[in-house]
LUMKE-831113 format. One record per residue (C-alpha): residue in three letters; x, y, z; residue number from 1. Coordinates in steps of 0.2 Angstrom, whole numbers, plus 2048, in hexadecimal, padded with zeros to 3 digits. Each point is the difference from the previous one (the first is absolute). Layout:
# residues N
kedren | xx | yy | zz | marke
ALA | X | Y | Z | NUM
...
END
This chain:
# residues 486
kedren | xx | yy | zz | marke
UNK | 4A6 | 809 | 232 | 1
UNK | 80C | 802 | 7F1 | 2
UNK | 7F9 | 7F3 | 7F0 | 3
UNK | 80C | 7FB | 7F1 | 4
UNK | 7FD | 7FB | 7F0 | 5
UNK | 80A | 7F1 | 7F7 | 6
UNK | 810 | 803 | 80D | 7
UNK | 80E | 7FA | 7FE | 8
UNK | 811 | 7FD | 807 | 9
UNK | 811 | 7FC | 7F6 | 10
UNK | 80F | 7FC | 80A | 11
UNK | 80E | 804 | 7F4 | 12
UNK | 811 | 7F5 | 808 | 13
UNK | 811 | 803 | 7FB | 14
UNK | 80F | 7F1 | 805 | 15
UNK | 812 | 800 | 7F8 | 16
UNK | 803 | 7F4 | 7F4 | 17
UNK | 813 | 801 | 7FE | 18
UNK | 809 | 80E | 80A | 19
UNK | 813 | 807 | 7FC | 20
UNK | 80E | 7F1 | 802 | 21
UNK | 7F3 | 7F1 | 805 | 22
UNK | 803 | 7EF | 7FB | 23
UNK | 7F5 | 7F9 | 7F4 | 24
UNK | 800 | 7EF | 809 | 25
UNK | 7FC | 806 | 811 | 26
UNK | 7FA | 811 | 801 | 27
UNK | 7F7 | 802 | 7F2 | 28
UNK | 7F7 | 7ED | 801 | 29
UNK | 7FC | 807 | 812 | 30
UNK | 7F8 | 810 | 7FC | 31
UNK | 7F5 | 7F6 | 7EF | 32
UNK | 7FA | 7F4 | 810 | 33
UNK | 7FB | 80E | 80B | 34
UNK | 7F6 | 808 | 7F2 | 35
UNK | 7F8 | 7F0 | 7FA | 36
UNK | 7FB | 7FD | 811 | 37
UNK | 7F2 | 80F | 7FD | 38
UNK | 7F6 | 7F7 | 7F1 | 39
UNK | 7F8 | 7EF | 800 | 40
UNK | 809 | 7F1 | 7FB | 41
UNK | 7F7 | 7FD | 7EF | 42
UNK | 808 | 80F | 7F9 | 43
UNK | 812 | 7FE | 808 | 44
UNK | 804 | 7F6 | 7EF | 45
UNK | 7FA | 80C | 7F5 | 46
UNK | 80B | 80F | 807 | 47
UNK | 80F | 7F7 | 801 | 48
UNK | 7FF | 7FB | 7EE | 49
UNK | 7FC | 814 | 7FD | 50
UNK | 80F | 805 | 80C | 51
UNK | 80F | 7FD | 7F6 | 52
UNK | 806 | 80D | 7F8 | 53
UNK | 810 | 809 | 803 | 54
UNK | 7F9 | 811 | 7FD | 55
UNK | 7EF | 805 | 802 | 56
UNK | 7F6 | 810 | 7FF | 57
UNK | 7F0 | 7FB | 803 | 58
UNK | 7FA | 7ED | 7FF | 59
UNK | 7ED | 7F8 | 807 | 60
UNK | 807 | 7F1 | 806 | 61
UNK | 7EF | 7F8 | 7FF | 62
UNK | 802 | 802 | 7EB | 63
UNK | 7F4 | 803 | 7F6 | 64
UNK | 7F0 | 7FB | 810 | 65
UNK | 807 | 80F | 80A | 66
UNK | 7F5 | 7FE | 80F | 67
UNK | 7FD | 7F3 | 80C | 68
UNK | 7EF | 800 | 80A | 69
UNK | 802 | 800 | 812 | 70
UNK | 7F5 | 7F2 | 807 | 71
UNK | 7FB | 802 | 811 | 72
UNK | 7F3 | 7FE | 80B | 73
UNK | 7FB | 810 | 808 | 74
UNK | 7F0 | 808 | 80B | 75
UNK | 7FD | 808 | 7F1 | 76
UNK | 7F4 | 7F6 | 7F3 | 77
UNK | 807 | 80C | 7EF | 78
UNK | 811 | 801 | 803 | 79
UNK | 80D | 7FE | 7F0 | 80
UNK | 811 | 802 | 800 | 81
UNK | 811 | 7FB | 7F4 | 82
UNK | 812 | 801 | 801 | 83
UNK | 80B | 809 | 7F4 | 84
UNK | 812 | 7FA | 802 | 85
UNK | 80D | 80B | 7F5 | 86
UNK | 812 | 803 | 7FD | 87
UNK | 809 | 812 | 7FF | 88
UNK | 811 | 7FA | 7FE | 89
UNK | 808 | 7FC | 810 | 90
UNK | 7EF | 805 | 80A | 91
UNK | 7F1 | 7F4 | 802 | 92
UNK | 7EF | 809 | 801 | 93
UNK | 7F0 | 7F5 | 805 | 94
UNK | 7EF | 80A | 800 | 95
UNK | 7F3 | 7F7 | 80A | 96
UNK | 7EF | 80A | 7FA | 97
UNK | 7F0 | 7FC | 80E | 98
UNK | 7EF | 806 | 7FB | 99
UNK | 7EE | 800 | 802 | 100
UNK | 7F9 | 7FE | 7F0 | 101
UNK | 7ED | 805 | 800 | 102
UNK | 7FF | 810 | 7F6 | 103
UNK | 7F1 | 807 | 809 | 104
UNK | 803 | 7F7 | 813 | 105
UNK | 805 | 80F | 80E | 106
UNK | 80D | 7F7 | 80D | 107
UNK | 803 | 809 | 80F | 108
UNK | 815 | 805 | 7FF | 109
UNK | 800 | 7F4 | 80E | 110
UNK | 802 | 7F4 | 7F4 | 111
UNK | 812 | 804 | 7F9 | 112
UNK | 806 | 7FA | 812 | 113
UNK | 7F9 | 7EE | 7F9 | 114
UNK | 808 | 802 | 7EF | 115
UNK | 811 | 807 | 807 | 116
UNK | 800 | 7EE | 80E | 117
UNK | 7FA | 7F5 | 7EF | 118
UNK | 813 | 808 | 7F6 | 119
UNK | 809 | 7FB | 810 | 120
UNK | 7FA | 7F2 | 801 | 121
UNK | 806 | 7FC | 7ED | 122
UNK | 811 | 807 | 805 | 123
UNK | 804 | 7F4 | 80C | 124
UNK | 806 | 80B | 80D | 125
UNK | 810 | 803 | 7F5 | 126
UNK | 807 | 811 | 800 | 127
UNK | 803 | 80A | 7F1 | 128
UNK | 815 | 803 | 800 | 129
UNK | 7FE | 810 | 7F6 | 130
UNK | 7ED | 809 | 805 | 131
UNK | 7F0 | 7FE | 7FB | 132
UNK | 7F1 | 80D | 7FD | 133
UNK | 7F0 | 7FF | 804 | 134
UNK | 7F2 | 807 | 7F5 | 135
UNK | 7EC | 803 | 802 | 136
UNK | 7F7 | 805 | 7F1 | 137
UNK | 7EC | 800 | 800 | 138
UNK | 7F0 | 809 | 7FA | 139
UNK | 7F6 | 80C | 80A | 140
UNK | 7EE | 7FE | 802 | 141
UNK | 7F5 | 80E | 7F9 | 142
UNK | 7F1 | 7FE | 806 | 143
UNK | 801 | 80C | 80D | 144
UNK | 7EE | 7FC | 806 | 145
UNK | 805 | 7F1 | 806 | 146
UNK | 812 | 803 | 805 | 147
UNK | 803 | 811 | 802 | 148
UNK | 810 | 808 | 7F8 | 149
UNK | 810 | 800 | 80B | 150
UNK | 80D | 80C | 7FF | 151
UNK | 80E | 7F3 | 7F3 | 152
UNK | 80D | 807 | 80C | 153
UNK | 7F5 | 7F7 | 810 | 154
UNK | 7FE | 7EF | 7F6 | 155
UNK | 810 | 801 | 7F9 | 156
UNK | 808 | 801 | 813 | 157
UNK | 7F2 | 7F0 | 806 | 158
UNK | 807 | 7F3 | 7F4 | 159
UNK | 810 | 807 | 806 | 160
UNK | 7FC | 7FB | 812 | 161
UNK | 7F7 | 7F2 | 7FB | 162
UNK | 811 | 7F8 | 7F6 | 163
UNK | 80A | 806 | 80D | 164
UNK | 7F9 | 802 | 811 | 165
UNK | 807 | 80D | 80B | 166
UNK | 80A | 809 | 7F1 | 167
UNK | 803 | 811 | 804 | 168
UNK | 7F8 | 809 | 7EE | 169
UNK | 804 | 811 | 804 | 170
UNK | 811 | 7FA | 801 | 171
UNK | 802 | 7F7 | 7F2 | 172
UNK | 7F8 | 807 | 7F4 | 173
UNK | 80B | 804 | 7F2 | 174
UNK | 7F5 | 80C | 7F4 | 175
UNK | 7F1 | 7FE | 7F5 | 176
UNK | 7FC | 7FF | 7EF | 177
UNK | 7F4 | 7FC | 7EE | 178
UNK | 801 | 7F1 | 7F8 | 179
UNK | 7F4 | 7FA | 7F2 | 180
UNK | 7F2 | 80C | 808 | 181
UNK | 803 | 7F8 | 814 | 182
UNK | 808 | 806 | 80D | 183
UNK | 811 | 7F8 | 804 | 184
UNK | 809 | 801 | 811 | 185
UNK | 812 | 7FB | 806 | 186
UNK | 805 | 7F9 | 810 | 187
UNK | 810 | 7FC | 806 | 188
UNK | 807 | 7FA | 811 | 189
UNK | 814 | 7FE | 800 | 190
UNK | 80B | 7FE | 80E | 191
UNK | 810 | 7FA | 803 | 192
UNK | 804 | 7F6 | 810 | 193
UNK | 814 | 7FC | 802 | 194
UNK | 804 | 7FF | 80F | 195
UNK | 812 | 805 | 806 | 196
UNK | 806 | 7F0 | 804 | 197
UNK | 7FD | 7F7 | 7EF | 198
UNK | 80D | 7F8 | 7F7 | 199
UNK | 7F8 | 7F9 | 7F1 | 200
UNK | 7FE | 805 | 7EE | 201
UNK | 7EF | 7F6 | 802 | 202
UNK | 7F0 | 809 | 7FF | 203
UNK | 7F6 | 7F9 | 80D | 204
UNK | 7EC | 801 | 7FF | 205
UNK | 801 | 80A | 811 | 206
UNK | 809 | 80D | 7F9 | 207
UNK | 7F1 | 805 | 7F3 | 208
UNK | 7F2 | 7FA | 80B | 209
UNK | 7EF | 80B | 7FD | 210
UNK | 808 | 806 | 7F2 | 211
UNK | 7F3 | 800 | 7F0 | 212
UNK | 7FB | 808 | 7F0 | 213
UNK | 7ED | 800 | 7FA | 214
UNK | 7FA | 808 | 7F2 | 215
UNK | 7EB | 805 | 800 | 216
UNK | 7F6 | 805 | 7F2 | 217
UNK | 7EE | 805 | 800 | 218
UNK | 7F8 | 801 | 7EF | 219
UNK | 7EE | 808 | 7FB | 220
UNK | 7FB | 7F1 | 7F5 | 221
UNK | 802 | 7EF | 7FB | 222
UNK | 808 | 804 | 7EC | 223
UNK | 80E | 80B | 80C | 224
UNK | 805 | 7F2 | 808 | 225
UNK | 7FF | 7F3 | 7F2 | 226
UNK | 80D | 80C | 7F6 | 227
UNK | 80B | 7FB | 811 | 228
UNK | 804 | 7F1 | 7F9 | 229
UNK | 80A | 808 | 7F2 | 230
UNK | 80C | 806 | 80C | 231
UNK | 805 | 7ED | 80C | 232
UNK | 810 | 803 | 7F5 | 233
UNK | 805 | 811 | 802 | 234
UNK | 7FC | 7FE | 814 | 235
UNK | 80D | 7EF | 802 | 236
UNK | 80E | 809 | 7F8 | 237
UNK | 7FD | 80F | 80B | 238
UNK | 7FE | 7F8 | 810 | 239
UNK | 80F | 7F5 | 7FC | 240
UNK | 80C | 810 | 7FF | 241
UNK | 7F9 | 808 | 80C | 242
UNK | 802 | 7F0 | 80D | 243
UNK | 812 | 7FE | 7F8 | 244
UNK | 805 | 812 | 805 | 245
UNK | 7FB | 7FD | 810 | 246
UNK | 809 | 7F0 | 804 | 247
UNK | 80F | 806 | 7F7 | 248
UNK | 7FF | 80D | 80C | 249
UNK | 7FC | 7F7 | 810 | 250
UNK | 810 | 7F3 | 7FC | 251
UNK | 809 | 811 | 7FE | 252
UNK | 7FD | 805 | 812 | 253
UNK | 805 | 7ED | 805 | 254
UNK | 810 | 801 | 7F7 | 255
UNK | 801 | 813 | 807 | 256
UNK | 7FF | 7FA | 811 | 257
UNK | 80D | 7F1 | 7FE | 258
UNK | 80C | 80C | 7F9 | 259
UNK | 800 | 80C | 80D | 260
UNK | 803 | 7F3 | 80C | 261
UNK | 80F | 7FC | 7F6 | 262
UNK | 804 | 811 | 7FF | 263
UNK | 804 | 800 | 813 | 264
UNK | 80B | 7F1 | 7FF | 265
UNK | 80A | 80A | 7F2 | 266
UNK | 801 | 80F | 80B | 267
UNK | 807 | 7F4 | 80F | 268
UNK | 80D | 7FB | 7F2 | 269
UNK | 804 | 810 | 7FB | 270
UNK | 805 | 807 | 810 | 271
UNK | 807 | 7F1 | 806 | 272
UNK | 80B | 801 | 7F3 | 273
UNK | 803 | 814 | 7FB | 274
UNK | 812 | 800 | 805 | 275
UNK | 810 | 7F7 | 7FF | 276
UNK | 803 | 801 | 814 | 277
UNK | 7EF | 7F5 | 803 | 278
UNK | 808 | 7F1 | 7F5 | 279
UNK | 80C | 800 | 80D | 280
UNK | 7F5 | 7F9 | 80A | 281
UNK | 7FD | 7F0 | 7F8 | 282
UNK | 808 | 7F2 | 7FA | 283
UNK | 803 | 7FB | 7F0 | 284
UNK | 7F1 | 7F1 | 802 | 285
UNK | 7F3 | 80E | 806 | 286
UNK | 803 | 80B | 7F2 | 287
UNK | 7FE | 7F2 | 7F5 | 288
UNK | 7F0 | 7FB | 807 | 289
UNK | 7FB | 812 | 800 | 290
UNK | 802 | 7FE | 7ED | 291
UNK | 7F6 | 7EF | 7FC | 292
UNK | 7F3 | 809 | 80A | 293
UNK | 801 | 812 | 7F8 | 294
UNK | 802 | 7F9 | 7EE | 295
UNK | 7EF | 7F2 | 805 | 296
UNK | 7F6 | 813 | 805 | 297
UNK | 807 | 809 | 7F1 | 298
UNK | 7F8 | 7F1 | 7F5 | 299
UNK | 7F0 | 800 | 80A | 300
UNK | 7FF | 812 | 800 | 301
UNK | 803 | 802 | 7EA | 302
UNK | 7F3 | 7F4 | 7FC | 303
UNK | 7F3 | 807 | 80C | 304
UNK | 805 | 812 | 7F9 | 305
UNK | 7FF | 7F6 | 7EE | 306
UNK | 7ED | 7FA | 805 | 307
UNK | 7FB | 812 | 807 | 308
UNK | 804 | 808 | 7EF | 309
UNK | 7F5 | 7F3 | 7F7 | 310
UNK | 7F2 | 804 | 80C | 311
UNK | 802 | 811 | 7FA | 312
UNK | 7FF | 7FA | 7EE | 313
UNK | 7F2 | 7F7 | 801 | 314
UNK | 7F8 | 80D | 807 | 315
UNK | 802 | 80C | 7F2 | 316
UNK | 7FF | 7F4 | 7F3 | 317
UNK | 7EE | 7FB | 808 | 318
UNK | 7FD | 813 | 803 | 319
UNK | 7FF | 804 | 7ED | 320
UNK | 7F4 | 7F1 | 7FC | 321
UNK | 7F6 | 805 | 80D | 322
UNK | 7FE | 80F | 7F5 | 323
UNK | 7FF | 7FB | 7F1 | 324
UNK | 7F2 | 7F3 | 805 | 325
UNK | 7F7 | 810 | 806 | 326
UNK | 803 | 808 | 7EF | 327
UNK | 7F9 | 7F2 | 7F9 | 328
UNK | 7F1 | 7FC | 809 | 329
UNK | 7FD | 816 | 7FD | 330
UNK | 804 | 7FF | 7EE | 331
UNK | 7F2 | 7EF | 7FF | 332
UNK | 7F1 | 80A | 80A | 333
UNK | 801 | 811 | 7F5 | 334
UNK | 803 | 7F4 | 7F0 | 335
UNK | 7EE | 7F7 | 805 | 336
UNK | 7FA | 810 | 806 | 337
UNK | 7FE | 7FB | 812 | 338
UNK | 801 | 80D | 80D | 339
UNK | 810 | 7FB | 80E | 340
UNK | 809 | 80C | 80B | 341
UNK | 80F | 7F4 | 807 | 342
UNK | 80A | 80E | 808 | 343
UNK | 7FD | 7F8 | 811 | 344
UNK | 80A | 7EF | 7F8 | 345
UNK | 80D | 80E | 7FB | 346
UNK | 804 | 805 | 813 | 347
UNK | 80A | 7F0 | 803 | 348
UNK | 80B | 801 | 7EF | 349
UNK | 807 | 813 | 808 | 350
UNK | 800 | 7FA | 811 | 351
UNK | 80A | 7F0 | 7FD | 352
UNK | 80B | 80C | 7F4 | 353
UNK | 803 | 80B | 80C | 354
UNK | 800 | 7F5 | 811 | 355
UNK | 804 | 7EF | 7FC | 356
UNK | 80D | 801 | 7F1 | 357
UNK | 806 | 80D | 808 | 358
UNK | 804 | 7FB | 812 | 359
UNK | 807 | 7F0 | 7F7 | 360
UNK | 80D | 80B | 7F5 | 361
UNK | 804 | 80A | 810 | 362
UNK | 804 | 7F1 | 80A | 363
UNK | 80B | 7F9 | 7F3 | 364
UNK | 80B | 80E | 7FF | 365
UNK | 7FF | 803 | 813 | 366
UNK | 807 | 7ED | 802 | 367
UNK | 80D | 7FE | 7F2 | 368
UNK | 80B | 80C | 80B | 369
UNK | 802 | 7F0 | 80B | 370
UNK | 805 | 7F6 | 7F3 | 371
UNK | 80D | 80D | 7FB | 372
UNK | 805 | 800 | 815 | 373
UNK | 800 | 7EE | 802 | 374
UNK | 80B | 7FE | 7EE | 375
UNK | 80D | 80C | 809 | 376
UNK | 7FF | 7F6 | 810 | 377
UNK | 802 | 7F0 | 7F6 | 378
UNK | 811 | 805 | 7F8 | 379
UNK | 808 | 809 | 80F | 380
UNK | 7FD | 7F0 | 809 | 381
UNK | 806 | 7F6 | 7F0 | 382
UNK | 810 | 80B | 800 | 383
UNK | 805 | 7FD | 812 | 384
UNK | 7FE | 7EE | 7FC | 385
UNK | 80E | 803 | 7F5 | 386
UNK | 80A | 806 | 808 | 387
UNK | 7FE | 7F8 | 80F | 388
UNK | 806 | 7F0 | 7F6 | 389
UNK | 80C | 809 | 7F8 | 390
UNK | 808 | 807 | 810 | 391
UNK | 800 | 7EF | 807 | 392
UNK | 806 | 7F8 | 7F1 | 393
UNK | 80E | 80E | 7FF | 394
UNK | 806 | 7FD | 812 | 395
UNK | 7FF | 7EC | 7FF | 396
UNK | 80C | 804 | 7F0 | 397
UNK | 80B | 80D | 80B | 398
UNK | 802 | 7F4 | 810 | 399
UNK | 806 | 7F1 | 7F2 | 400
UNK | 80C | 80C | 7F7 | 401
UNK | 806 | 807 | 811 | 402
UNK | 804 | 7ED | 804 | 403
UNK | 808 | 7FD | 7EF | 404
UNK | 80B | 80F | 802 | 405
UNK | 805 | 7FC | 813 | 406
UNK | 803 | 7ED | 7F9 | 407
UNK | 80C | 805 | 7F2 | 408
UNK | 80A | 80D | 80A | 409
UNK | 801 | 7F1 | 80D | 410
UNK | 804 | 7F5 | 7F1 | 411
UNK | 80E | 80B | 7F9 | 412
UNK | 807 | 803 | 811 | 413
UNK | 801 | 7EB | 803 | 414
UNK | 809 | 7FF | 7EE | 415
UNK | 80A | 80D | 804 | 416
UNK | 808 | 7F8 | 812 | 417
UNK | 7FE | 7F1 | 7F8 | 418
UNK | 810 | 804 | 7F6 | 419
UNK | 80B | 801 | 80E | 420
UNK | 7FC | 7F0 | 807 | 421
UNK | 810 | 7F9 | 803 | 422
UNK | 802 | 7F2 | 80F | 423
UNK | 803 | 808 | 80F | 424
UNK | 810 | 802 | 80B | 425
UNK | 801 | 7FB | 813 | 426
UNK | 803 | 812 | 803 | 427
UNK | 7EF | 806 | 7F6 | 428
UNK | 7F7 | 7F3 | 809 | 429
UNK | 806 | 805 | 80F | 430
UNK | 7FB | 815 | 7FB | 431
UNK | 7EE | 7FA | 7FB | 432
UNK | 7FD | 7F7 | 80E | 433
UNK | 804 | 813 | 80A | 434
UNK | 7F3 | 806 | 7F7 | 435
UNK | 7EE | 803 | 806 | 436
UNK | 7F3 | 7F6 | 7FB | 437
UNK | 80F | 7EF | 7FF | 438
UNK | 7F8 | 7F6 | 80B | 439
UNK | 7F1 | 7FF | 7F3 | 440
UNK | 811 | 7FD | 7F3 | 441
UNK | 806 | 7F1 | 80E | 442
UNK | 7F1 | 7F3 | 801 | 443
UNK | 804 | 7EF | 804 | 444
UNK | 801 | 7F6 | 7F0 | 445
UNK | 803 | 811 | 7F3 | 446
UNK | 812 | 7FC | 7FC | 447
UNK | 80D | 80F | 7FE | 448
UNK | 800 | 7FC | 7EC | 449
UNK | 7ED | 806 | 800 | 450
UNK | 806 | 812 | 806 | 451
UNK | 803 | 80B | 7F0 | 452
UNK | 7EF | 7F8 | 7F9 | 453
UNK | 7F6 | 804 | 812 | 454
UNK | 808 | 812 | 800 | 455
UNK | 7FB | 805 | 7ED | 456
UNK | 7EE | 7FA | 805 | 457
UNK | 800 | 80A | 80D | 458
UNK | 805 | 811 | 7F8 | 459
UNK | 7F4 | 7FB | 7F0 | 460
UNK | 7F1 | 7FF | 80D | 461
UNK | 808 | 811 | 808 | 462
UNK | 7FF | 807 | 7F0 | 463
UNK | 7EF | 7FA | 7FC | 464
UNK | 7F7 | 806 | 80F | 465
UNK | 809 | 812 | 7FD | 466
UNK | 7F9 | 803 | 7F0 | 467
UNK | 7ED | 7F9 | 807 | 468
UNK | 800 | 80D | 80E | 469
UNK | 809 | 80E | 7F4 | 470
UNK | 7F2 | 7FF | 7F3 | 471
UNK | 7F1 | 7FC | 80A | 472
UNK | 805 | 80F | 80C | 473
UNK | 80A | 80D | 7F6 | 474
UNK | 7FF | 7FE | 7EE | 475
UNK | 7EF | 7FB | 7FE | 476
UNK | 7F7 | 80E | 80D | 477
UNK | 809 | 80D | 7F7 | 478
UNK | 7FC | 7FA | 7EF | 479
UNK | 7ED | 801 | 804 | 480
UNK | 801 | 811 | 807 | 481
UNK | 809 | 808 | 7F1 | 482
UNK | 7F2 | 7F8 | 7F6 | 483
UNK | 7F2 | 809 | 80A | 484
UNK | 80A | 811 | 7FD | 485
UNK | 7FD | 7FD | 7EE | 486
END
């Protein structure tokens, strides 16, 4: 049997107050509701009146109280417990801290299976939108006589399985370390689970499920872990840029996957559209809709690209606080002379340098080559646009000059006979009516007067009908072919 003394179990929970482009009537009032939902009512008052500042470094929205004590009925007769709601600018933090509080009392680590149910209980069943961490902090017994001495590694992996049952801590265990003389150990399970299908920019909570962070530190004596206190601070600013790293990153690899899918729909673009010979194919109305839709995806595809670079910022500007806390919190411990070694804490900083904003950066400059592809496909479609209207336009202008021509040349022609309308002999009426074409001349009721005017019509429309067929088949064919030879 494994015995602790004063355990306890903080849950540090981290939610996004106002995220990049949210509305402060909608999206912001919804993300203040889901944080409240955490607390108890008679303090929902008190935050809002704390919350209202534009910028915010680091604000106790419970004023100048701070805490909150959890009241709850448990199976445990000493339990205590508070809230501690803050702000860190656009983040909400909320530390729920669950102990035991008899100084001298040895609980089986069974029991931080009851205080880990009583926290999410107080939570509601309401899911933390950018990560939580879990840590166990607690006294060792020394009498050995009547609890002999464990390896810290043993105990330290049986509050583990008692938090989280069935975790895998050979697999997770991320290093260990000294802090304020205890031994301090990191786990961390993360995985990623988007399936191929998805077409959302919304994390769901299946795609993190099982993931968790816990923090465990085992101290010597009770005036190491009282000195713990000092520290609630430097751990929520901590644990808030290393949760913001990581949900910068895993929206990166949403936004990673939408734009690729994109990328195959510029790719289909691209080679539908490579050459002049495949426009031929189309009409004027396809191309154009080809266009609406091209220009929609270039849109789509610029402000998804947009939102992947800031993942990448926010990573590297969270990257550097991450290590500047660490500096901090080192610089405090040697100032007070208290012995630390946080290299394990370190790991993470050099592995989200090297992985995380890295893999981002890559992406980026992987994916704005389809941008630049989709931009060319976008104006080569544009242009044939153009001058597919222009070629129609040009050609309705052709066929009307072609009429205009062929109507003033028939014009001309029936001014010109009309000159020599004189009123006709009996003899010339006798020589037209010879002619071919004089029994369309003769109709019943066309009196012989009408002649001269019937025979200038006809050689104006004669005229007309000659210049039509001599532009539309002669002039205008050879006119477009001398143009291609230039």
């Amino acid at each position: 049997m494994t015995y602790l003394i004063y355990p306890t179990l903080d849950l540090y929970t981290y939610d996004l107050r106002d995220g990049l482009g949210q509305d402060p009537g909608k999206e912001i009032a919804a993300n203040k509701k889901h944080f409240a939902k955490k607390l108890p009512t008679t303090i929902t008052y008190s935050i809002l009146e704390n919350d209202s500042q534009f910028e915010a470094e680091y604000v106790e929205l419970l004023g100048e109280n701070k805490t909150e004590d959890i009241l709850q009925d448990t199976p445990l007769p000493d339990f205590e417990g508070y809230y501690y709601p803050v702000r860190l600018s656009d983040t909400y933090g909320l530390l729920l801290d669950c102990s035991l509080k008899y100084e001298t009392f040895r609980y089986p680590v069974e029991c931080l299976e009851i205080l880990k149910d009583t926290i999410d209980e107080q939570l509601k069943k309401e899911v933390a939108t950018l990560g939580q961490t879990w840590m166990i902090f607690s006294e060792l017994p020394a009498d050995e006589k009547f609890y002999p001495a464990q390896p810290i590694e043993d105990v330290a992996q049986k509050c583990y399985q008692a938090l989280i049952p069935g975790a895998d801590w050979k697999s997770n265990l991320q290093g260990t370390g000294d802090f304020l003389g205890g031994a301090i150990f990191e786990l961390w399970r993360y995985r990623l689970n988007i399936s191929e299908g998805a077409s959302t920019n919304i994390l769901s909570e299946s795609c993190i499920k099982d993931n968790h962070h816990v923090i465990i530190i085992l101290y010597p004596d009770r005036a190491s872990l009282d000195k713990s206190a000092d520290f609630i601070e430097d751990w929520m600013h901590l644990f808030c840029y290393r949760h913001k790293i990581m949900y910068a990153y895993n929206q990166s690899r949403l936004l990673k996957h939408t734009l690729k899918n994109d990328f195959i729909e510029i790719q289909k673009y691209v080679q539908q559209f490579h050459s002049k010979s495949h426009f031929y194919k189309y009409s004027l109305e396809k191309i154009q809709k080809n266009l609406e839709e091209a220009q929609d995806l270039f849109s789509r595809y610029g402000i998804n690209l947009t939102y992947l670079n800031y993942q990448a910022s926010t990573i590297e500007v969270n990257l550097q606080n991450y290590g500047s806390r660490l500096v901090k919190m080192q610089e405090k411990l040697e100032t007070e002379k208290m012995p630390a070694d946080l290299k394990l804490l370190e790991k993470f900083c050099r592995s989200a340098q090297e992985k995380y904003l890295g893999q981002v950066q890559k992406d980026s400059e992987n994916l704005t080559a389809g941008l630049k592809l989709l931009e060319t496909a976008v104006n080569l479609i544009r242009t044939e646009v153009e001058v597919e209207r222009s070629t129609r336009d040009r050609s309705f202008q052709e066929v009307v000059g072609i009429y205009g021509v062929a109507f003033a040349a028939g014009s001309m022609v029936a001014g010109i006979s009309s000159q020599f309308t004189t009123p006709p002999s009996q003899k010339s009426i006798e020589m037209a009516r010879e002619l071919p074409g004089s029994d369309f001349l003769s109709k019943p009721g066309i009196t012989d007067k009408w002649l001269p005017l019937r025979i200038s019509v006809i050689y104006s429309l004669t005229v007309w009908l000659f210049f039509v067929l001599l532009f539309m088949f002669i002039i205008i064919p050879c006119w477009q072919r001398l143009n291609r030879r230039r």
